[in-house]
N, C-alpha and C positions, 0 to 999 in steps of 0.2 A: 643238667640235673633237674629233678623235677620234688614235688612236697617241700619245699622253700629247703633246696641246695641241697638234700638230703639228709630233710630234720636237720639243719646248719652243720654239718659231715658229722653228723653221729650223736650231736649234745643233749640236752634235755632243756624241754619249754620250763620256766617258772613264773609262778603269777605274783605278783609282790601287791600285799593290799595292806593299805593305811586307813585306820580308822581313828572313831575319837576317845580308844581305849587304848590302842596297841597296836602291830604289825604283826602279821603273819606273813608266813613265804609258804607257797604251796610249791610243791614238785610233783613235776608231770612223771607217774612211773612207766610212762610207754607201754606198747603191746593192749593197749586201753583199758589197764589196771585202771585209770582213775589218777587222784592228784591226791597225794600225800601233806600232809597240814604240820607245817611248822611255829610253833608259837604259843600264845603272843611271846613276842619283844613288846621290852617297854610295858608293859601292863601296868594300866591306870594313867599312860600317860598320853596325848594330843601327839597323833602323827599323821601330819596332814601330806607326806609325799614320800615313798620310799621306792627308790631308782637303783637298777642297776649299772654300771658303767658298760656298753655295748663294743667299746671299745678293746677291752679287757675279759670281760667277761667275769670278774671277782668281785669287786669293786663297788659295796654299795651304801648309799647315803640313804640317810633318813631325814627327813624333817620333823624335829619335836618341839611343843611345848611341857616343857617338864614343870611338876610343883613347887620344883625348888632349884633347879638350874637355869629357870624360864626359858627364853626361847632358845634354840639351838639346833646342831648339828653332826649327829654319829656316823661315825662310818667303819666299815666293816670290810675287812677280805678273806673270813673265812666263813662266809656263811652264816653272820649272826653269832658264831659260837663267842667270839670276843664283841663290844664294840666299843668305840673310845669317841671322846668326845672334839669338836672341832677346835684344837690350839687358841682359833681365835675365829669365834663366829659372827655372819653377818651382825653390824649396829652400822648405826650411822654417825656420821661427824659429829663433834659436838656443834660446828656453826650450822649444822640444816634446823637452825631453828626448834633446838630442843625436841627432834624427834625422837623414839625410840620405837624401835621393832618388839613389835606384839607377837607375831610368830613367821616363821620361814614357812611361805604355802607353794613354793613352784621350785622345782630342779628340773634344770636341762644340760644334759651333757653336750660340751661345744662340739666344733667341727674333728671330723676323723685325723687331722690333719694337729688338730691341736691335742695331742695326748697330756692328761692331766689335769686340763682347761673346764671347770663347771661355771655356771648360772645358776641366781638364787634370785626370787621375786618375792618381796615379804610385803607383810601387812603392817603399817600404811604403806603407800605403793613406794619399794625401794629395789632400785636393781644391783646385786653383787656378782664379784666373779671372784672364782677359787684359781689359783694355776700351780697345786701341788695336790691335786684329786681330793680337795673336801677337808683340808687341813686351817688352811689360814683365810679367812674371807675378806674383802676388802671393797668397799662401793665402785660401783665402773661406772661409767661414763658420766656424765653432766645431768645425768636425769634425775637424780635425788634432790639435786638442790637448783635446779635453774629454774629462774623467777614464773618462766610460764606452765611448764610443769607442775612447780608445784602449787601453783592457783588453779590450776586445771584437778590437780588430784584432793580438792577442797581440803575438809578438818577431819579429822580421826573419826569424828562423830556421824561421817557419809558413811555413802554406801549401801554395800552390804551389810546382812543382818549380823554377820561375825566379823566386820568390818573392812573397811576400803582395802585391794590390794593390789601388786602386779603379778600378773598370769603369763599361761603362754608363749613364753620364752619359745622362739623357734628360730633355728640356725638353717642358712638356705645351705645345701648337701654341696653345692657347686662351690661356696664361695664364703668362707669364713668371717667375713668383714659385712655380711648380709645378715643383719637381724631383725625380727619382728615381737614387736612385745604388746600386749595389751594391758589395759589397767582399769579398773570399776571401783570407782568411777575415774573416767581423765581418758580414753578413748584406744584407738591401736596407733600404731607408729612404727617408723621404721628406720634401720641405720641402713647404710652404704657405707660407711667408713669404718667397719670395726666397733662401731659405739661412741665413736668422739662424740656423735653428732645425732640425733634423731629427728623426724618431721611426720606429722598426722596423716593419719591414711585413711582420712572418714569420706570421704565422698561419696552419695549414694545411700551410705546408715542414715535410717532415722529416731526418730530420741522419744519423748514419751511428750505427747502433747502438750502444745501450749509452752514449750522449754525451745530454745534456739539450734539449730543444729549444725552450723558453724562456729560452736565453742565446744572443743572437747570435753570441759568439765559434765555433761550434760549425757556422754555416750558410756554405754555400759557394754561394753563386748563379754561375752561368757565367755568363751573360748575359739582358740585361733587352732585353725590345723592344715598342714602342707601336704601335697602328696608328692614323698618321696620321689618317684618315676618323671613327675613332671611340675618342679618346684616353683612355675611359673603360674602354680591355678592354688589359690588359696579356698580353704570354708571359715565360716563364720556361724555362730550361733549366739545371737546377740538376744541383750533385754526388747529390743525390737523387731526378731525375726530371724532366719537361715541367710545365707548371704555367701554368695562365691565372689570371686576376683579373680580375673586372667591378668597376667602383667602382659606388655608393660604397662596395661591400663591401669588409672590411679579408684577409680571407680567400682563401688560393689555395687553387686544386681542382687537385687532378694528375691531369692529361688521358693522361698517359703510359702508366695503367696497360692502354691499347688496344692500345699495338703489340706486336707479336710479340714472345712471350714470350723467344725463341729470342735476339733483337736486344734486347731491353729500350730502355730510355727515359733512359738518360745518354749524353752527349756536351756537346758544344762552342758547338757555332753555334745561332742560332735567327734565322729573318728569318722578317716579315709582310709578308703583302699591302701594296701603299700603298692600296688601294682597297675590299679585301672582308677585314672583321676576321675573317672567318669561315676564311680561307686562310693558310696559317703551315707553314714548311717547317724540317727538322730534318736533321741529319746524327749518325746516330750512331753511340758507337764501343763496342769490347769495355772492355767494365768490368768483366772479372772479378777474382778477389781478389787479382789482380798487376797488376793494372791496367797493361799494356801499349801503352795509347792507338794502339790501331789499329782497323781497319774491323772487324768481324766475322766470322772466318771467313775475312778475306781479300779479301770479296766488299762493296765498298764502294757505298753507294747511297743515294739522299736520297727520304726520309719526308715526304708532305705532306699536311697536314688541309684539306677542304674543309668543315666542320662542328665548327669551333671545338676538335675534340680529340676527338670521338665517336669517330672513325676516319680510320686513317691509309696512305696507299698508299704502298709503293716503289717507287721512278721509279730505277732503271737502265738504262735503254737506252743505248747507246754505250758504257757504265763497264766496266772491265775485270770479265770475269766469274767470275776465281779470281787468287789469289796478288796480290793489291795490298796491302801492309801500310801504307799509309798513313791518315792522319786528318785533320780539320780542326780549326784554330784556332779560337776563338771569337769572333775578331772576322773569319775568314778567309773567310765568308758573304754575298754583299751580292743585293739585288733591285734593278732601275731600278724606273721607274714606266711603260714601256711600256704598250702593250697588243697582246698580251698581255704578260704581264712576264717580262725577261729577267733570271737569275739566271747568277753565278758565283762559283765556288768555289777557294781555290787550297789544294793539299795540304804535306802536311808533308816530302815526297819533291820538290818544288820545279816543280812540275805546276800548272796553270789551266783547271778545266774551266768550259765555257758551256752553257748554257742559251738557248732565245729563246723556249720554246713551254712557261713555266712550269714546267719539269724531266720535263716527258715526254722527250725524247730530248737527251742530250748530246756536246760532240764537243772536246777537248784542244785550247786555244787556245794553248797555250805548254808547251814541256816545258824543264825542263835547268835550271829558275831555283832561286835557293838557297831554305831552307825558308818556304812564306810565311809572313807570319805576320800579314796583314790585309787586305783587299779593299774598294773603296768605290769607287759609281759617284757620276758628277759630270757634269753639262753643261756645255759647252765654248761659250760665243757664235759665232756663226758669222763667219768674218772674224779672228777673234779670233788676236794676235801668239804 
């Protein structure tokens, strides 16, 4: 079969985008009508992730901070028409040291094999798992509270500008008991056992001068991403640059130091190919020493390697071509599995641009929506309420 298995045997693409007002769900009306706009959910209130379950295909979580429920956890299986809140959402023990979760910023649906089974990465860095699809949350493994971690993921008061958190939850597709998580600050790591256990995967990252870089506390990873097809080659888009891993080496190479010197190699987002690990797309921003997290220059446009990181082309067409101070989130990036693959982005000026022909030419699916601050395509069943 070919157009990713035939349009997934008949369904409909959805784009699920979280902002710092609300959730929308767009639907793809096929026949290239265009994408139909659902929403907001939640309006007025912090939805920094909403995921469909790929397993199910119904099944979908939100991540909120509400004004008066604070942080938390909905979820949905008809489409938003109901949502209900999580029984019992991520917090932490009371012995981790009097911490509490400021908000839920990462969902990762576990291995295909684990039906039911979620991930939560919140802000400060804490990692949870659901195993009744987003109902009961509970801390998982030793990383919340073990003495090195949590010196490694400093005081509430690091960080990030909206505070320290853990990102990037990624499940290796072979092997359920493989996971990769990053944390900003407190560095990437990894389990082999399910989670009992995790260990540092910085070898290679470098940190921001004059700071050590054999102490995790010091690495700031933006975002991790796997390519499905070939779960042994990782990307990186770190506060210090682009960066690939082949296992079994422990080692990153920075692939970054290709692009224009002019643009350099930090930013936000990083998505790969589902299909060719060799293709991996970036968006980046001015990183100068005031770091104003905006486009470059004004002139905003997405970077993509067809050669693992050798070299990298900028794909503008359609993008404003002076004066756009806007940027992308790091989770604000998504690819389908089309073919060819469509890619969207949504900005920090409250903008959604598309892709359908791999980021050669793009065109403004939405304009006017509040800042996003996540993007994630999903397939719809066809028929489906």
């Amino acid at each position: 079969m070919t157009t990713s298995t035939q349009e997934r045997k008949a369904g409909r693409r959805v784009l699920l985008v979280a902002t710092r007002k609300g959730a929308w769900i767009f639907h793809d009306e096929g026949a290239g009508q265009g994408w139909r706009a659902d929403g907001p959910h939640f309006l007025g209130h912090v939805i920094s992730h909403l995921v469909l379950d790929p397993r199910d295909r119904r099944t979908l979580l939100a991540a909120a901070r509400t004004g008066h429920l604070g942080p938390t956890i909905f979820r949905s299986t008809d489409w938003g028409r109901r949502w209900h809140e999580a029984e019992r959402p991520p917090a932490f023990r009371q012995e981790e040291g009097g911490r509490t979760v400021d908000h839920v910023f990462w969902l990762t649906p576990a291995h295909p094999a684990e039906a039911d089974v979620w991930y939560a990465g919140t802000s400060p860095q804490g990692l949870f798992r659901s195993e009744d699809g987003g109902r009961r949350w509970a801390p998982f493994s030793s990383i919340n509270d073990d003495p090195d971690f949590r010196r490694w993921m400093g005081t509430v008061q690091d960080g990030t500008p909206d505070g320290p958190k853990l990102h990037s939850i990624v499940v290796d597709p072979r092997d359920p008991r493989r996971l990769y998580v990053a944390m900003s600050g407190g560095g990437v790591h990894e389990s082999r056992d399910g989670g009992a256990s995790f260990s540092p995967l910085l070898d290679g990252l470098d940190v921001v001068e004059g700071f050590d870089r054999s102490d995790p506390t010091f690495h700031d990873p933006h975002c991790i991403r796997l390519c499905p097809t070939n779960p042994d080659r990782l990307y990186q888009q770190n506060h210090c640059g682009i960066y690939r891993l082949d296992r079994p080496s422990s080692r990153w190479q920075r692939i970054g130091k290709s692009m224009p010197v002019e643009v350099g190699d930090v930013g936000f987002p990083m998505v790969v190919h589902p299909r060719d690990d060799r293709t991996a797309w970036v968006f980046p921003m001015d990183a100068s020493s005031v770091w104003p997290r905006t486009s470059p220059d004004g002139r905003p446009a997405v970077y993509r390697t067809r050669d693992a990181g050798d070299c990298w082309q900028r794909l503008d067409h359609g993008l404003p071509a002076a004066q756009a101070w806007w940027t992308v989130k790091r989770q604000a990036m998504a690819a389908d599995d089309r073919e060819p693959v469509g890619l969207v982005f949504g900005t920090t000026s409250g903008e959604l641009w598309e892709s359908g022909d791999e980021g050669e030419s793009w065109r403004c699916l939405a304009r006017h929506l509040p800042e996003v601050y996540a993007v994630e395509f999903g397939w719809r069943e066809a028929g489906a309420d």
